[in-house]
C-alpha positions as CSV (number, residue, x, y, z in Angstrom):
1,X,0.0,0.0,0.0
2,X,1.5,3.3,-1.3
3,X,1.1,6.3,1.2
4,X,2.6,10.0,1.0
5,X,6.1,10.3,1.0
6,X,6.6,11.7,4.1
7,X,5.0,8.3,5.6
8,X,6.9,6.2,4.3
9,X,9.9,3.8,6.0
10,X,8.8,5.8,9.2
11,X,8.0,4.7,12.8
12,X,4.4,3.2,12.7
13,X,2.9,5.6,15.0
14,X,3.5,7.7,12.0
15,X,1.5,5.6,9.6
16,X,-1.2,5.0,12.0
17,X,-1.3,9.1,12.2
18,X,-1.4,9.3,7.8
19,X,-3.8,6.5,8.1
20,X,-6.4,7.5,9.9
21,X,-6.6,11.1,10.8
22,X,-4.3,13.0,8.3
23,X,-6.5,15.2,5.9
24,X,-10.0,13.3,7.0
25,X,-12.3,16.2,7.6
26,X,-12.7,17.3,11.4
27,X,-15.9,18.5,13.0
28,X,-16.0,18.1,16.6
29,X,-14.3,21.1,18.4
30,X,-12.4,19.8,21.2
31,X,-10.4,17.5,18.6
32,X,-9.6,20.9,16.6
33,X,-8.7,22.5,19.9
34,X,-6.5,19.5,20.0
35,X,-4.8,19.6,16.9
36,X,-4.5,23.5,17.3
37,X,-2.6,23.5,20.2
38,X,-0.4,20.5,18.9
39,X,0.4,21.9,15.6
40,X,2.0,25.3,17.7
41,X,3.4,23.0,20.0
42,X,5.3,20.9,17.0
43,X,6.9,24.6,16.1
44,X,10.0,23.9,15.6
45,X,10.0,20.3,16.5
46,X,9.4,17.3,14.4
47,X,6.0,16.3,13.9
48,X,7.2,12.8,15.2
49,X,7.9,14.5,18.5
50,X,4.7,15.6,18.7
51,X,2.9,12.7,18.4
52,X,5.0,10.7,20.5
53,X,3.8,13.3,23.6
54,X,0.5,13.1,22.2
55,X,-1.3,11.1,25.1
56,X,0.7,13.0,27.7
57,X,-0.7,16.1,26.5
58,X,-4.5,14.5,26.3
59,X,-3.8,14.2,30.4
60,X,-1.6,17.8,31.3
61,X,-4.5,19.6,29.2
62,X,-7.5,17.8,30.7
63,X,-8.6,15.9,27.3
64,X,-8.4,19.5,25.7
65,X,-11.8,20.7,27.6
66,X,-11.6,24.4,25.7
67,X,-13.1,25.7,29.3
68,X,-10.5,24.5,31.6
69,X,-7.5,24.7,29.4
70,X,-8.7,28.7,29.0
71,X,-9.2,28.6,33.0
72,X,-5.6,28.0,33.7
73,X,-4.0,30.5,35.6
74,X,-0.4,31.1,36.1
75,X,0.3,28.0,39.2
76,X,-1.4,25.5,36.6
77,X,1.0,27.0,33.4
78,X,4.4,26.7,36.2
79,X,3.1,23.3,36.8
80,X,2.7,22.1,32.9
81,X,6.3,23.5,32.7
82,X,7.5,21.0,35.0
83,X,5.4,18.2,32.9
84,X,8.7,15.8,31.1
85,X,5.7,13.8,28.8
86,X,5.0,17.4,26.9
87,X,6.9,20.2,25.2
88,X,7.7,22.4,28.3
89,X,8.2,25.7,26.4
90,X,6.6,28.4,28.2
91,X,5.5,31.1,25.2
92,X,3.7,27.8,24.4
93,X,2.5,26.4,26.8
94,X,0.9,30.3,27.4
95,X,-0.7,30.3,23.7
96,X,-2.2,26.9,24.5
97,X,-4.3,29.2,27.5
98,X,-5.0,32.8,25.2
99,X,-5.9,30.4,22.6
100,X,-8.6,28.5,24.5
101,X,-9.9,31.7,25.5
102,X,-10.2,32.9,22.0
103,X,-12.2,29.8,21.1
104,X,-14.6,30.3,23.7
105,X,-14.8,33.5,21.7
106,X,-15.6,32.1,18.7
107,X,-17.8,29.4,19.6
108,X,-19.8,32.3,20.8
109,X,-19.8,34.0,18.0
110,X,-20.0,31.4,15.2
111,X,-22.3,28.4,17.4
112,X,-18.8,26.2,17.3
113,X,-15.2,26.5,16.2
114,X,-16.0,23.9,14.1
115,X,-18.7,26.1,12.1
116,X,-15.8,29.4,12.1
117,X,-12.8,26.8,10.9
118,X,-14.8,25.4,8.0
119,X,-16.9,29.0,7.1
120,X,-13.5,29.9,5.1
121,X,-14.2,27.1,2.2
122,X,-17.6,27.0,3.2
123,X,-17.9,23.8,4.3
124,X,-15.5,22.1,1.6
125,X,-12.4,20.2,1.7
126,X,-9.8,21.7,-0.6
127,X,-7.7,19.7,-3.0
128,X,-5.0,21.5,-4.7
129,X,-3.0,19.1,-5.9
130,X,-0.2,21.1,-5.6
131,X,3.6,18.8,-5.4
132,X,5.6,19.5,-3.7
133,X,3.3,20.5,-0.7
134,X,3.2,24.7,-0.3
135,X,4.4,25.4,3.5
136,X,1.5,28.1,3.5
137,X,-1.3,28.9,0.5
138,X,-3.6,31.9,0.5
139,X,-5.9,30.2,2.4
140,X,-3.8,29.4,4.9
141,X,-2.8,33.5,5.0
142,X,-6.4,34.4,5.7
143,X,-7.1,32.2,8.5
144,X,-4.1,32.6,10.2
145,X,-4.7,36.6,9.6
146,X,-7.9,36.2,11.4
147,X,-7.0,34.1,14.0
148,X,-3.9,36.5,14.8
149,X,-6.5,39.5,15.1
150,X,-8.6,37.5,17.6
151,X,-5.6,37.3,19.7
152,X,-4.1,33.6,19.2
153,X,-0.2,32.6,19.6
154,X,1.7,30.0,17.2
155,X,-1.0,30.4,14.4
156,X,1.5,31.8,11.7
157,X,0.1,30.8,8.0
158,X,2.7,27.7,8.1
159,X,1.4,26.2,11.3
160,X,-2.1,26.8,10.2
161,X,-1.4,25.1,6.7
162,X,-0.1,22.0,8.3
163,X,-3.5,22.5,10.9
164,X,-5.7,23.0,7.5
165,X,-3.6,19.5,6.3
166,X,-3.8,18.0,10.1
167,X,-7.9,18.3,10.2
168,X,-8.3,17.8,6.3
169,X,-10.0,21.5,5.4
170,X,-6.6,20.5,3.0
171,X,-6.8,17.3,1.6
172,X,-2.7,17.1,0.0
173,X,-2.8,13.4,-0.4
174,X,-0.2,12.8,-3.2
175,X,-1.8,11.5,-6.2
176,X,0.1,7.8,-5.5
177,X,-1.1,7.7,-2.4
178,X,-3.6,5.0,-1.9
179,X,-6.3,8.3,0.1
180,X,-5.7,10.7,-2.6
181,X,-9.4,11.3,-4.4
182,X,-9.3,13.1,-7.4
């Protein structure tokens, strides 16, 4: 079975990740909560990394509850920094927090963060079918652009096009990949 590039002769954690979640369209907000604070937290870092501290981070940000992670206060940050299982970087570690907040925010505003994330391509996976993969696209521009001027950290249009890839808003299956649809 033929996958992407980049998951190929990789550690099987990897696969698994390609296989099953990579570009498959994402609707329930605490998962894109997850995946938000993930892809600022892989800054950086290898994506590998990341997903080898994946289940620690699921525990040190209570499942990725949007309420309590934007309820942390300053003893609650100081103790994630002490955390070995995740990324104990503090600017993000704080973005993680002012993030959460800014999705309560927008879950008020738009009914979910589900409903704001997919309002840019209005409702529609995008397939550009563009190889090599962009690091950033115009879509990716805009969104990050708004999400900046709501107040969120580590949303720069190149985390936010591998967050678009991540919860498949951007489906960039290669065309020899046995997921890439035409």
């Amino acid at each position: 079975m033929k996958r992407c590039f980049w998951a190929e002769n990789v550690p099987a954690i990897y696969q698994v990740y390609h296989d099953e979640e990579w570009g498959r369209p994402l609707h329930d907000d605490t998962k894109l909560f997850e995946m938000l604070v993930l892809e600022g937290a892989q800054a950086g870092l290898s994506w590998l990394t990341v997903l080898k501290k994946r289940q620690a981070y699921r525990q040190a940000f209570d499942g990725f509850d949007v309420a309590k992670v934007a309820a942390y206060d300053a003893q609650k940050q100081a103790e994630l920094l002490q955390n070995p299982g995740i990324i104990r970087n503090r600017l993000k570690i704080a973005a993680a927090v002012l993030n959460a907040v800014a999705v309560q925010k927008i879950q008020r505003e738009f009914g979910s963060f589900d409903a704001y994330i997919w309002h840019f391509t209005e409702g529609k996976t995008m397939r550009f079918n563009v190889f090599p993969l962009p690091a950033k696209n115009a879509l990716s521009d805009a969104i990050s652009k708004d999400m900046k001027k709501r107040g969120m950290k580590f949303v720069g249009s190149m985390i936010i096009y591998s967050y678009l890839q991540a919860i498949g808003v951007i489906d960039d299956h290669e065309p020899t990949c046995f997921l890439h649809q035409n």
